[in-house]
Structures are given as C-alpha cells and as structure tokens.
C-alpha positions in Angstrom: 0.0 0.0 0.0 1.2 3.2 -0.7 0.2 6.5 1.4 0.8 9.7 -0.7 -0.7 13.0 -1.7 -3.0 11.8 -4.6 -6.1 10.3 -4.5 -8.2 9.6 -7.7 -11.9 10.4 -8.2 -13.4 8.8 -10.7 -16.3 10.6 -12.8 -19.0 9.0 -14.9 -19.1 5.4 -16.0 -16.0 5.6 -18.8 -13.2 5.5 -16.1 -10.3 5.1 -18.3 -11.2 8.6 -19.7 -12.4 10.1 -16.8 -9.8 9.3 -14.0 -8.6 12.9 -12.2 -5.7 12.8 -9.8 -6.3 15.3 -7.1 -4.5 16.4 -4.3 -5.9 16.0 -1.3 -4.9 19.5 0.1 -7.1 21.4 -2.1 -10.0 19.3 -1.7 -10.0 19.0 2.7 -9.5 15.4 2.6 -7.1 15.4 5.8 -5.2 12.1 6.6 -6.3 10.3 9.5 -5.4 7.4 11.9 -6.3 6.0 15.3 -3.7 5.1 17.4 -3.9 2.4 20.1 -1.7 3.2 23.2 -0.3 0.9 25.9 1.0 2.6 29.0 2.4 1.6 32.6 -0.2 1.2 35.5 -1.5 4.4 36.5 -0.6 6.9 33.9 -3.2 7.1 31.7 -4.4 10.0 33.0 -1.5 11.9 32.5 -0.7 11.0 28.9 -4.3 11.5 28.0 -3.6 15.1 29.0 -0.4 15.2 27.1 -1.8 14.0 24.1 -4.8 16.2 24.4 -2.2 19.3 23.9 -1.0 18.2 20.8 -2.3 20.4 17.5 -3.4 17.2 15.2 -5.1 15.2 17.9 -9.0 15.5 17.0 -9.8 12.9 19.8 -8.7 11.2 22.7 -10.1 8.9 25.3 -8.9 6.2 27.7 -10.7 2.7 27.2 -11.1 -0.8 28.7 -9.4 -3.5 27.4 -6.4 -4.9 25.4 -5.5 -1.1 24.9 -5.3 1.8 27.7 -6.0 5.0 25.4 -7.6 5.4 21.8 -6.4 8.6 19.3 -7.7 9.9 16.7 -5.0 12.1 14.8 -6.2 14.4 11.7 -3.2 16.3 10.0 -2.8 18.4 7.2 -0.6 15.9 5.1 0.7 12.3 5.5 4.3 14.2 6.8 2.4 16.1 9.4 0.3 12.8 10.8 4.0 10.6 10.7 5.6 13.6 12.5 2.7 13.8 15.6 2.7 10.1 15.7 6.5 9.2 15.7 8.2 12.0 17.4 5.2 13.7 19.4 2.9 10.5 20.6 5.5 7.7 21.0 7.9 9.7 22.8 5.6 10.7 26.0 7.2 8.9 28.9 5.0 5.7 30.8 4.1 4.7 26.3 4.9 1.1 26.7 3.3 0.5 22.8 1.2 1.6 20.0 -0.9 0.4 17.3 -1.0 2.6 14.7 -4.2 2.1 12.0 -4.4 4.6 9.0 -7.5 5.3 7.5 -8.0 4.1 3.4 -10.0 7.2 2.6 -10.9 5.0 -1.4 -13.1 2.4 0.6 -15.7 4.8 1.9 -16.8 5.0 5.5 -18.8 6.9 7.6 -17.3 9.8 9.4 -19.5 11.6 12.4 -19.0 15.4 12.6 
C-alpha cells in the first residue's frame, strides 16, 4: 500500500477517460489514523492530558481493554500525521506501545461530525 498525496476520483461510468488525480490539500480530505496506546499502570491519566495538547489530535479517550488510550490524529498531510505520531505520541514517557491504523479514505466509510 502506498500513502501519498494523490487520490483519484473517478467521474462517470468511462473510467479510463475520466480518472482525475487530485491532491488531497485542495479538496480537505485530511489524513487520519487511530492510534492504540499501551501505557504503565497508572498513567493514563497523565498521557491523556499530554496527548490532548498536541495540535493534530482531533480525539482522545482512555478505554477498557487490550489497549489503555484510543487517538484519533487528523493532520494536514501524511508528513504532518507521521511527525505527531512518531516524534510527538510515542515519545511521551509511561508509552509502553502503540498500534498505529491509518485510514484508506478510497473504501468509503462513515465519518461523524
């Protein structure tokens, strides 16, 4: 799978002929992933907070389970989500691991506002 800039949108029924690349930035189609967190006994709490502070985070929420804290990061380009994920999210102390899932915006879905 690749994760780039371009998505196609395909108009009419004669695809071959009617295939547009657009980039996402002009149209508001933001990249988005949810992150499952793993943390050390105690300090959910305190990295919920933490991770509520950070600029791309559009949710955030601790959860029973396998996993201690569910996020939901929206950036303005694939570069931007890598960069909140990798150097802002997984370096906040009492992270044991992460699951990271990024969303296929081509398959459809359903999106609350």
């Amino acid at each position: 799978m690749v994760i780039g800039s371009q998505y196609h949108l395909k108009i009419g029924t004669n695809t071959t002929e009617n295939t547009k690349i657009l980039n996402h930035s002009r149209f508001c189609i933001m990249p988005t992933a949810y992150i499952l967190v793993n943390c050390t006994l105690g300090s959910e709490e305190k990295i919920i907070a933490e991770i509520a502070k950070l600029p791309d985070i559009s949710e955030v929420r601790g959860t029973y389970g396998v996993h201690d804290v569910f996020v939901k990061v929206k950036s303005e380009n694939t570069e931007a989500m890598n960069h909140t994920v990798t150097n802002k999210i997984r370096k906040i102390p009492g992270i044991t691991s992460t699951v990271t899932l990024v969303v296929i915006d081509e398959q459809g879905g359903k999106e609350s506002l």
